[in-house]
SEFIZA-3560 file (N, C-alpha, C; in Angstrom, 3 decimals):
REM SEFIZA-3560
<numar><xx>105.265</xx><yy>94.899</yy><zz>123.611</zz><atom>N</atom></numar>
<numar><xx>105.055</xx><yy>94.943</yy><zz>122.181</zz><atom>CA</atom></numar>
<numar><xx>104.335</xx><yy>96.226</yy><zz>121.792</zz><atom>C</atom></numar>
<numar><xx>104.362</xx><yy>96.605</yy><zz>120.396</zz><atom>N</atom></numar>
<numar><xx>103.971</xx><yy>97.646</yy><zz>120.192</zz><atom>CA</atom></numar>
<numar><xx>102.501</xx><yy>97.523</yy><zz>119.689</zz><atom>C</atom></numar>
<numar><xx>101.783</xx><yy>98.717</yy><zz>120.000</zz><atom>N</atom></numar>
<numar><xx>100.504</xx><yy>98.466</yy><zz>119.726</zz><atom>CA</atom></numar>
<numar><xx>100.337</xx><yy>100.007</yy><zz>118.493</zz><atom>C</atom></numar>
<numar><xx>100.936</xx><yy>100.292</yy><zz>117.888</zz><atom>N</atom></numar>
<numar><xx>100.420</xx><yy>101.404</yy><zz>117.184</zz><atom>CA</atom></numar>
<numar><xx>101.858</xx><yy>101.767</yy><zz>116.174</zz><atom>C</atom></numar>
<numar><xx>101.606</xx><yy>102.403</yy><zz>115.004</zz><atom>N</atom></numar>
<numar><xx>102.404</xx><yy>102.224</yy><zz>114.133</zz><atom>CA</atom></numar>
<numar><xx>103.212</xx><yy>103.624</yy><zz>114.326</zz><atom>C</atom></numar>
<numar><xx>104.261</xx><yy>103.487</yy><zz>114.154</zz><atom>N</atom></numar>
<numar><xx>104.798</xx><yy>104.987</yy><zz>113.776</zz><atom>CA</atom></numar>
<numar><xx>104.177</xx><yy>105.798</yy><zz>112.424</zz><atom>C</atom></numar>
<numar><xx>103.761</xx><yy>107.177</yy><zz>112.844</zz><atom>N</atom></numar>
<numar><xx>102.915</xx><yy>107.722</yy><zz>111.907</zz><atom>CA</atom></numar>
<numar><xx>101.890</xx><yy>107.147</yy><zz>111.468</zz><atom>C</atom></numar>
<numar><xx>101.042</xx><yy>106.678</yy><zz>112.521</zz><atom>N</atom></numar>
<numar><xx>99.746</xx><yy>106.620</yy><zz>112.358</zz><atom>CA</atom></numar>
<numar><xx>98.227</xx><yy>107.132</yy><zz>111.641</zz><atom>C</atom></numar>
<numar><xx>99.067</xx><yy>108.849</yy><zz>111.906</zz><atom>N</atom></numar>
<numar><xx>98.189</xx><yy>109.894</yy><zz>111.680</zz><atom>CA</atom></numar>
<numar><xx>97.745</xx><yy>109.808</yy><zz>110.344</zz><atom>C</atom></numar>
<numar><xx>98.670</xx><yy>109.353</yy><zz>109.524</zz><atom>N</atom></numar>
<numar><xx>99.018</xx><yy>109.328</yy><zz>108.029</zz><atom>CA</atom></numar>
<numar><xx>97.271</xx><yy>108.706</yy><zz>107.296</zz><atom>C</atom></numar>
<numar><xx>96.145</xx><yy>109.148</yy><zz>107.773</zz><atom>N</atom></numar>
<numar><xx>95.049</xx><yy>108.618</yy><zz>107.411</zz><atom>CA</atom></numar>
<numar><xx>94.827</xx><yy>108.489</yy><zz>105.260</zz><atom>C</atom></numar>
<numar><xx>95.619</xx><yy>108.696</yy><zz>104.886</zz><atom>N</atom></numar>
<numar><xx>96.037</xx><yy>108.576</yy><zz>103.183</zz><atom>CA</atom></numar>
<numar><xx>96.431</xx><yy>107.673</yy><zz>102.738</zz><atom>C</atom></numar>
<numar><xx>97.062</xx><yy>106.558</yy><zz>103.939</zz><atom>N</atom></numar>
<numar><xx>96.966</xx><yy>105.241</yy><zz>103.080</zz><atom>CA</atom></numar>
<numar><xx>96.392</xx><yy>104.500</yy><zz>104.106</zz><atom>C</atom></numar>
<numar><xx>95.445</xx><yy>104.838</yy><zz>104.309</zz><atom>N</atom></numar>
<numar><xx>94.687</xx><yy>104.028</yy><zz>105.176</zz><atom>CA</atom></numar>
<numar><xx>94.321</xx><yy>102.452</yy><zz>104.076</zz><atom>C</atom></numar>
<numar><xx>94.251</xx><yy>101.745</yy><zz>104.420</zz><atom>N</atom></numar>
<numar><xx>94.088</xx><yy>100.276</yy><zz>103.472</zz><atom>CA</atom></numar>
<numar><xx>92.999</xx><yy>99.405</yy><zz>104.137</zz><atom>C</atom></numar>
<numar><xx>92.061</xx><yy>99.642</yy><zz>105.520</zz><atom>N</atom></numar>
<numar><xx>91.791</xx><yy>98.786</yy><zz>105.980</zz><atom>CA</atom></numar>
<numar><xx>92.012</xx><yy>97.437</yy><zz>106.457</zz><atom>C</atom></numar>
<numar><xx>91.503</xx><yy>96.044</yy><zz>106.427</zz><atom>N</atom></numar>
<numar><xx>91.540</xx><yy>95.109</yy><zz>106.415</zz><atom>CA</atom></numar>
<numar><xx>92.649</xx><yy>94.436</yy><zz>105.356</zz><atom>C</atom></numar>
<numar><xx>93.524</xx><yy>93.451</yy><zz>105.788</zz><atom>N</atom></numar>
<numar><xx>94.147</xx><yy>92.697</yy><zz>104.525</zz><atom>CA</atom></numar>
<numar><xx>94.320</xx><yy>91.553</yy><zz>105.261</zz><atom>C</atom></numar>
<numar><xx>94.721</xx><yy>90.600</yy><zz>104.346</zz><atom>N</atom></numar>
<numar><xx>94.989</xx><yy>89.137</yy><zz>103.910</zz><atom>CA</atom></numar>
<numar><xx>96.427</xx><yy>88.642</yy><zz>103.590</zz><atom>C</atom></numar>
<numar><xx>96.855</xx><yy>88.092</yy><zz>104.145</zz><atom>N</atom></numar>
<numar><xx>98.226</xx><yy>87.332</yy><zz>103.651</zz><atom>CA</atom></numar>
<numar><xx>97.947</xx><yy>86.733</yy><zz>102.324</zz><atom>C</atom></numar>
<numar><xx>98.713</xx><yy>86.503</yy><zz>101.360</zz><atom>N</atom></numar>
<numar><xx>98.135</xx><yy>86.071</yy><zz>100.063</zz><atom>CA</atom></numar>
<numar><xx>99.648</xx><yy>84.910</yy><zz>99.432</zz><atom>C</atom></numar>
<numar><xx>100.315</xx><yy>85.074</yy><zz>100.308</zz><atom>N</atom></numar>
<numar><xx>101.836</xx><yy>84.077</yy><zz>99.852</zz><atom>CA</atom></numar>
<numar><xx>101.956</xx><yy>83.359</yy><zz>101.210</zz><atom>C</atom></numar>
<numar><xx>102.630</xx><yy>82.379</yy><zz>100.943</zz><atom>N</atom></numar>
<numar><xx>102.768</xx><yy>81.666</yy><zz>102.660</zz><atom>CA</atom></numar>
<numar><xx>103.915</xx><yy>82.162</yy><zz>102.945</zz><atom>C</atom></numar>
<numar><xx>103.977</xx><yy>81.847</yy><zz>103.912</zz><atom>N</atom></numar>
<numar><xx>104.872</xx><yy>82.330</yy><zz>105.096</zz><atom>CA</atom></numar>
<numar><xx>105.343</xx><yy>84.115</yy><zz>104.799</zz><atom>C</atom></numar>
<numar><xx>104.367</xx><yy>84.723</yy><zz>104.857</zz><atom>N</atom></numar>
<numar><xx>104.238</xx><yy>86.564</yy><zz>105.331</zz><atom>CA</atom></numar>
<numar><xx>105.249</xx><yy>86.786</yy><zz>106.258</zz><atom>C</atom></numar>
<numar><xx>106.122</xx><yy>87.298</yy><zz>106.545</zz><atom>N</atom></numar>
<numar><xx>107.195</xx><yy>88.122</yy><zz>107.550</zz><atom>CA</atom></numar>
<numar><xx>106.107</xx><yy>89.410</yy><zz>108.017</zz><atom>C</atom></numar>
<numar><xx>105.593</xx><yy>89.210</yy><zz>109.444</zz><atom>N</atom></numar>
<numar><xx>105.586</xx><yy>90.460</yy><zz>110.059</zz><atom>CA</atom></numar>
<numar><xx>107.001</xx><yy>91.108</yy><zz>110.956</zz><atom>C</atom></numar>
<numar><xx>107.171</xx><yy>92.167</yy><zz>110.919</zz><atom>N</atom></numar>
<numar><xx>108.736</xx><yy>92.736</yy><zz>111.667</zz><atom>CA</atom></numar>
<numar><xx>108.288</xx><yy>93.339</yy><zz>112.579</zz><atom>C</atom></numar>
<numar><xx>108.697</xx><yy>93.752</yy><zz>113.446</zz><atom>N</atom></numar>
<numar><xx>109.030</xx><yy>95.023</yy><zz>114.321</zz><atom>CA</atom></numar>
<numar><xx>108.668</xx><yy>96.420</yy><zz>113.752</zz><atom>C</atom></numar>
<numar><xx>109.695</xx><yy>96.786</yy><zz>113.188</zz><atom>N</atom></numar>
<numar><xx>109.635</xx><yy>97.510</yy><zz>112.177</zz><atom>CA</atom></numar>
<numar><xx>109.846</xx><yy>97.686</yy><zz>110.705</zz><atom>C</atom></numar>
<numar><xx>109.807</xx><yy>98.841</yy><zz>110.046</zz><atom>N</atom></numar>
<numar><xx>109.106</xx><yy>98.795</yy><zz>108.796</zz><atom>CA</atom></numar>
<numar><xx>110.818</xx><yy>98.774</yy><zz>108.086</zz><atom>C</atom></numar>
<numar><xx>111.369</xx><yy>97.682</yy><zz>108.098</zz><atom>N</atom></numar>
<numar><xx>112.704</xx><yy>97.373</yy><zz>107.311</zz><atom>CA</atom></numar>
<numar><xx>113.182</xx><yy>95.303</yy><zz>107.440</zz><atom>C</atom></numar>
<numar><xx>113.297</xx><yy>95.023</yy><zz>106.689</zz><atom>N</atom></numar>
<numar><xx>113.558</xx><yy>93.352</yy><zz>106.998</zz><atom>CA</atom></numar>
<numar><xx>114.623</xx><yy>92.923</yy><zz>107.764</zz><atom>C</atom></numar>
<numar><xx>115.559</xx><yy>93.658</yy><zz>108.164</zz><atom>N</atom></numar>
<numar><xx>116.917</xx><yy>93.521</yy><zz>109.109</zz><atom>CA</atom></numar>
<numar><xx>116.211</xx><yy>93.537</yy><zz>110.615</zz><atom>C</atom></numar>
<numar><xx>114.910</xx><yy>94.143</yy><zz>110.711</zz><atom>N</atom></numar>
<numar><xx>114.783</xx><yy>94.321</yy><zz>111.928</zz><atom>CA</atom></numar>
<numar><xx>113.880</xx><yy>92.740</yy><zz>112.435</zz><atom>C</atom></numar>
<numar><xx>113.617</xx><yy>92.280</yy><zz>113.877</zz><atom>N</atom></numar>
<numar><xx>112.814</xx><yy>91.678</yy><zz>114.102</zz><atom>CA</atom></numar>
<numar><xx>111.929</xx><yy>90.709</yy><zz>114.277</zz><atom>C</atom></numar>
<numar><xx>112.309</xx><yy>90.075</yy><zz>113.654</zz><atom>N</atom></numar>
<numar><xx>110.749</xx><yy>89.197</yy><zz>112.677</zz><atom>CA</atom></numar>
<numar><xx>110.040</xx><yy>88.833</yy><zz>114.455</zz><atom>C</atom></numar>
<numar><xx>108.563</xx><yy>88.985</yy><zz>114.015</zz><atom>N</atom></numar>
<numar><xx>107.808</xx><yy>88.887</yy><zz>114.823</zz><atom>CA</atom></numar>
<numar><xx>106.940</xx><yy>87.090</yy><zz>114.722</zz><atom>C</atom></numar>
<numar><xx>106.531</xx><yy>87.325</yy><zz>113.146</zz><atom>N</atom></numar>
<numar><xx>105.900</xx><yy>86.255</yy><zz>113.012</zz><atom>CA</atom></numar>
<numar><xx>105.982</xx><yy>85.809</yy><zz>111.669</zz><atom>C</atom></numar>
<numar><xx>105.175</xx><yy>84.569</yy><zz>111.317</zz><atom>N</atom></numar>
<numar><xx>105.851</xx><yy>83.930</yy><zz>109.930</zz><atom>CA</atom></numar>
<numar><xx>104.256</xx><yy>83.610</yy><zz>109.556</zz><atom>C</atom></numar>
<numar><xx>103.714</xx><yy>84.514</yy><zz>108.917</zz><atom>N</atom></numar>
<numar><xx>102.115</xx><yy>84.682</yy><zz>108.852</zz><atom>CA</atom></numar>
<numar><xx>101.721</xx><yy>83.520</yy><zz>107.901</zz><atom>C</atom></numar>
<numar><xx>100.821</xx><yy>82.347</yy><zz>108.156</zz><atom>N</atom></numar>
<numar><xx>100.483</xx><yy>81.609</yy><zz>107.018</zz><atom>CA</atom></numar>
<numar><xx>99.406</xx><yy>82.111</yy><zz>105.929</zz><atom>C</atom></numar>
<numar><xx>100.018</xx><yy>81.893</yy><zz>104.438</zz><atom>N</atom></numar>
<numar><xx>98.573</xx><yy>82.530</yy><zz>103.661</zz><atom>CA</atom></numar>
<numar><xx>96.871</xx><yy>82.786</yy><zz>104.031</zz><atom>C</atom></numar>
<numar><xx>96.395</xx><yy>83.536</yy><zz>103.852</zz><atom>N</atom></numar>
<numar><xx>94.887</xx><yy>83.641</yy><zz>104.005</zz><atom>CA</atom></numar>
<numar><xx>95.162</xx><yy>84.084</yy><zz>105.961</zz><atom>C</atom></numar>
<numar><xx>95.729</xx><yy>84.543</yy><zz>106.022</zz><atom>N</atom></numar>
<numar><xx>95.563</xx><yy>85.108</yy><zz>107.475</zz><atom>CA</atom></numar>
<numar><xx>95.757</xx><yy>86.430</yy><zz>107.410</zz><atom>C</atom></numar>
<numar><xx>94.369</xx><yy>86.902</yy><zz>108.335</zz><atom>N</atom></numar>
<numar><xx>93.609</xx><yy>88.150</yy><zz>108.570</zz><atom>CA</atom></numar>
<numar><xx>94.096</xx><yy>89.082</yy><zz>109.276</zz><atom>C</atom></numar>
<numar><xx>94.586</xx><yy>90.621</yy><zz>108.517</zz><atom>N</atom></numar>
<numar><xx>94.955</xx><yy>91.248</yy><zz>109.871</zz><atom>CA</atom></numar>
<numar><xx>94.104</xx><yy>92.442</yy><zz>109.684</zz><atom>C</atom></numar>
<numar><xx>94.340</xx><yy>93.706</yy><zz>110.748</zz><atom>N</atom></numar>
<numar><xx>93.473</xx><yy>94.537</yy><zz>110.454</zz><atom>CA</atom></numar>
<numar><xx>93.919</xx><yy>96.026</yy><zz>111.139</zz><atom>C</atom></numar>
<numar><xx>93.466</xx><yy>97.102</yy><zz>110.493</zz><atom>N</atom></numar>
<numar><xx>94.057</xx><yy>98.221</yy><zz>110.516</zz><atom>CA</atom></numar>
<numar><xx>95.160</xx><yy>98.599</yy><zz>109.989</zz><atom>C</atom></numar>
<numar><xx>95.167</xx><yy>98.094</yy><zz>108.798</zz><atom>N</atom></numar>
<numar><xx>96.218</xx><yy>97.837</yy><zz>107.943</zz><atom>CA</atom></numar>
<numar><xx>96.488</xx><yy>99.605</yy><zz>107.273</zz><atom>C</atom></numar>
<numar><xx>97.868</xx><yy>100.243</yy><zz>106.729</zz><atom>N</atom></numar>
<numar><xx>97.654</xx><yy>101.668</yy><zz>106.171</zz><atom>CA</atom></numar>
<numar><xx>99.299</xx><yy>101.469</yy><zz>105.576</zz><atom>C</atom></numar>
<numar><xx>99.871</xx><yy>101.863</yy><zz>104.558</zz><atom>N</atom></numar>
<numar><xx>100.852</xx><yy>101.712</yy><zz>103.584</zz><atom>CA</atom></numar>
<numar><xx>101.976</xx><yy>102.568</yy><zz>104.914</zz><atom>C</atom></numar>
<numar><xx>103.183</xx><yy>102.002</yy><zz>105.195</zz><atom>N</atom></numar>
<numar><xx>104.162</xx><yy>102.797</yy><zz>106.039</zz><atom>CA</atom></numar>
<numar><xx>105.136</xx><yy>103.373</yy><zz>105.383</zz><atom>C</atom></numar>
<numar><xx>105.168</xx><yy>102.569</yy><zz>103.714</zz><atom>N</atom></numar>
<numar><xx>106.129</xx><yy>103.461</yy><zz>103.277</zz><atom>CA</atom></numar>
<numar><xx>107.396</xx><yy>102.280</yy><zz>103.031</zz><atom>C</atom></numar>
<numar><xx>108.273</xx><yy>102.494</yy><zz>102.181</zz><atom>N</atom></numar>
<numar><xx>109.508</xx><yy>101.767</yy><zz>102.009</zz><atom>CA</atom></numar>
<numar><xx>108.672</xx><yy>100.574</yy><zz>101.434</zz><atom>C</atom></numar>
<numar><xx>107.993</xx><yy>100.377</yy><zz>100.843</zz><atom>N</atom></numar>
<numar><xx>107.168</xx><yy>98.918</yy><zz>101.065</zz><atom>CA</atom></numar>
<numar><xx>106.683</xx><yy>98.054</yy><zz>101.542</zz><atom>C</atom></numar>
<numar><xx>106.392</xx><yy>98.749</yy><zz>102.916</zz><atom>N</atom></numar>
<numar><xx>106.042</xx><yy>97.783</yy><zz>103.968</zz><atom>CA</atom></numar>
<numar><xx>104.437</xx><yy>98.565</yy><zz>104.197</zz><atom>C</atom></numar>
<numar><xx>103.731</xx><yy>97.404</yy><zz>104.482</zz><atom>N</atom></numar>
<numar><xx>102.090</xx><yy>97.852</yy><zz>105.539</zz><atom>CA</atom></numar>
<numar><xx>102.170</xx><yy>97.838</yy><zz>106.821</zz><atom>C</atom></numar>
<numar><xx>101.733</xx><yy>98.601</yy><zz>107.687</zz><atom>N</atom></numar>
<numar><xx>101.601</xx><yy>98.593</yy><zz>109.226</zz><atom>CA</atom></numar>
<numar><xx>100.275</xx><yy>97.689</yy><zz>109.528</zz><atom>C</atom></numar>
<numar><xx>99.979</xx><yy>96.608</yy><zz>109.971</zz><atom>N</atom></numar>
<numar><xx>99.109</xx><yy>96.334</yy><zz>110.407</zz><atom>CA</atom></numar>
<numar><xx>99.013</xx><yy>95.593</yy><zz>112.074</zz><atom>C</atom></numar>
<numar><xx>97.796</xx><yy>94.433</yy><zz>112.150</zz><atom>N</atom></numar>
<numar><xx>97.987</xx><yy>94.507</yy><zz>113.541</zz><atom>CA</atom></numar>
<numar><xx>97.423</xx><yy>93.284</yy><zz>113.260</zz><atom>C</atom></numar>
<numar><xx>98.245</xx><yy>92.171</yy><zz>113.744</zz><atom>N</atom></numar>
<numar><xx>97.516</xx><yy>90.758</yy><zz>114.102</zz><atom>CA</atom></numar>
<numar><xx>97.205</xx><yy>89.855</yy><zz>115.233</zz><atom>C</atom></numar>
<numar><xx>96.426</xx><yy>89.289</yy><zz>116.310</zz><atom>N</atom></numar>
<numar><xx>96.347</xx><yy>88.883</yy><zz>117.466</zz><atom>CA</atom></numar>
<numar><xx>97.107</xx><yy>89.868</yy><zz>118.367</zz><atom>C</atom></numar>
<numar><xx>96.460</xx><yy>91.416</yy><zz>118.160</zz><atom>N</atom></numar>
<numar><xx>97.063</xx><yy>92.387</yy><zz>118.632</zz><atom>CA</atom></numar>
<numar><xx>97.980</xx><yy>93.150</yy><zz>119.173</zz><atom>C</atom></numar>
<numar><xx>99.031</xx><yy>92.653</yy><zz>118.272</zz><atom>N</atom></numar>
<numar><xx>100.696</xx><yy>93.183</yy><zz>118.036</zz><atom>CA</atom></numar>
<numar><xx>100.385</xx><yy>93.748</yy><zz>116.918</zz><atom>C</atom></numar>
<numar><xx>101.135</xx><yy>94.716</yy><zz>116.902</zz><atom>N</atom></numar>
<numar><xx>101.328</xx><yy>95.743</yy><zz>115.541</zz><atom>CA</atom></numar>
<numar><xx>102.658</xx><yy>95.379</yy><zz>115.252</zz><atom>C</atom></numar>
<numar><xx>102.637</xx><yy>95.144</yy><zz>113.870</zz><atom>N</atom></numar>
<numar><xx>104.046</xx><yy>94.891</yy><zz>113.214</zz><atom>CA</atom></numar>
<numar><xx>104.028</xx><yy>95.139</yy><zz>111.568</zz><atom>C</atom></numar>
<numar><xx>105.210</xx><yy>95.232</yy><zz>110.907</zz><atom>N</atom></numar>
<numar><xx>105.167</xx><yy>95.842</yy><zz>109.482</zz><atom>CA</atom></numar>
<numar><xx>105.192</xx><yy>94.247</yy><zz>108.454</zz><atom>C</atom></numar>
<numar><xx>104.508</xx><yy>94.519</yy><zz>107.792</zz><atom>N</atom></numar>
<numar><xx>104.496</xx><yy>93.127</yy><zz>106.311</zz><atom>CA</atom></numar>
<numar><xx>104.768</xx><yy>93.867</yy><zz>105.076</zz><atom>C</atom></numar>
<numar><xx>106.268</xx><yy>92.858</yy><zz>104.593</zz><atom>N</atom></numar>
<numar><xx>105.978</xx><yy>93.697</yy><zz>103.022</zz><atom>CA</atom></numar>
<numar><xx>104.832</xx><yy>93.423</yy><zz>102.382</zz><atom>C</atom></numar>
<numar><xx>104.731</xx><yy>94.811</yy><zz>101.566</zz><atom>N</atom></numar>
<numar><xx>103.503</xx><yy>94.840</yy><zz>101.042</zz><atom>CA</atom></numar>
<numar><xx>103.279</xx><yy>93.597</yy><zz>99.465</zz><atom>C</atom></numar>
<numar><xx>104.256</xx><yy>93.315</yy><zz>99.222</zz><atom>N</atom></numar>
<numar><xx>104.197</xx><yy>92.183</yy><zz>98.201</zz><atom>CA</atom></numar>
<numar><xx>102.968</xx><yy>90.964</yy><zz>98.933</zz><atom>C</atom></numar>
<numar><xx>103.605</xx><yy>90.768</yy><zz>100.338</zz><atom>N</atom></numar>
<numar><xx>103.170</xx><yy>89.596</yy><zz>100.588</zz><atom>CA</atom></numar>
<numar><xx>100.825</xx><yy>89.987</yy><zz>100.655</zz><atom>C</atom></numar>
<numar><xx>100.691</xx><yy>90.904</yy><zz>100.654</zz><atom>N</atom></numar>
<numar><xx>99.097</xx><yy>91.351</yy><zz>100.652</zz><atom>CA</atom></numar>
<numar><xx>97.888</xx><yy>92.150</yy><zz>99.986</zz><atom>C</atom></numar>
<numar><xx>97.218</xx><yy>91.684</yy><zz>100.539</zz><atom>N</atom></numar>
<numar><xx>95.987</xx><yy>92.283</yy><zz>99.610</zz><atom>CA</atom></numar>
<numar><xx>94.956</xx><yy>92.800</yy><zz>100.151</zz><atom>C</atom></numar>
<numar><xx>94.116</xx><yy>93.502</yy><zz>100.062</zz><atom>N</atom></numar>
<numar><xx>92.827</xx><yy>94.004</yy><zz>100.724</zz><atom>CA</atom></numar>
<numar><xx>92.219</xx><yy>92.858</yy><zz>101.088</zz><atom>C</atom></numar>
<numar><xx>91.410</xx><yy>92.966</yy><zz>102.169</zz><atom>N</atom></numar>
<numar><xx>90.309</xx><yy>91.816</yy><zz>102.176</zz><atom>CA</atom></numar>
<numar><xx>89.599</xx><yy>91.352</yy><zz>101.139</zz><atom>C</atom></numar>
<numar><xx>89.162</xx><yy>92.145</yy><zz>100.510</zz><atom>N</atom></numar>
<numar><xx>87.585</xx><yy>92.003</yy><zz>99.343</zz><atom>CA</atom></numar>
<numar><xx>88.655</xx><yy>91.934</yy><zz>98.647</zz><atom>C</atom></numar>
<numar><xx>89.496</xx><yy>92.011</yy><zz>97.454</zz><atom>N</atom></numar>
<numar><xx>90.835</xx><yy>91.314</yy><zz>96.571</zz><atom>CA</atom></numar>
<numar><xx>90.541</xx><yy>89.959</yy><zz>96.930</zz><atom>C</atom></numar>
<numar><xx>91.382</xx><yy>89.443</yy><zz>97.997</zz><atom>N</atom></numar>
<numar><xx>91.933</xx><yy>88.132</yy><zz>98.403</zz><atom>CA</atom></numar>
<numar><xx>90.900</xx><yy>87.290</yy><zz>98.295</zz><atom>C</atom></numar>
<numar><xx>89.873</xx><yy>87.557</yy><zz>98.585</zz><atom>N</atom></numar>
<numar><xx>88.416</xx><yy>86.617</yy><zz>98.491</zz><atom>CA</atom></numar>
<numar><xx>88.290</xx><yy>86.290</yy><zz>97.117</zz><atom>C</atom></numar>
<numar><xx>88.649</xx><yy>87.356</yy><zz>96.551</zz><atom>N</atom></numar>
<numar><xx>88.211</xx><yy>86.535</yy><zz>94.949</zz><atom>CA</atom></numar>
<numar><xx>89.744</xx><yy>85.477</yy><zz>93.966</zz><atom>C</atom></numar>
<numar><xx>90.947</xx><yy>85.677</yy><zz>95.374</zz><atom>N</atom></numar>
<numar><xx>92.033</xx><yy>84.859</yy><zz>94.729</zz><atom>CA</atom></numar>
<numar><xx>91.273</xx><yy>83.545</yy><zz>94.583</zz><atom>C</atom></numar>
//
């Protein structure tokens, strides 16, 4: 599994910490929905090292797999706390 995002370097959308905020989150493989599906994230679940990949997807990293979530499905940490 992959542990690091393509274009990482990209420290400009760095996003920190986020939150699933819809149930059932699609993490992928990669940063397109045809590819993958890794996992079927339930709302209010935590991931981290989160940074915008682009196309609409976030790169983040959960029980330490890196995989892409559209960005619809999330929110910053400090956001989601006050849903």
């Amino acid at each position: 599994m992959k542990t690091t995002c393509a274009g990482s370097a990209a420290p400009a959308a760095w996003l920190g910490g986020c939150v699933t905020v819809r149930l059932s989150a699609p993490m992928f493989l990669e940063p397109d929905a045809s590819s993958q599906r890794l996992f079927s994230l339930p709302r209010g679940t935590p991931l981290s090292d989160c940074f915008q990949a682009g196309d609409g997807f976030v790169c983040c990293v959960h029980e330490g797999i890196t995989g892409y979530v559209p960005l619809e499905y999330l929110a910053p940490r400090e956001e989601a706390e006050s849903l």
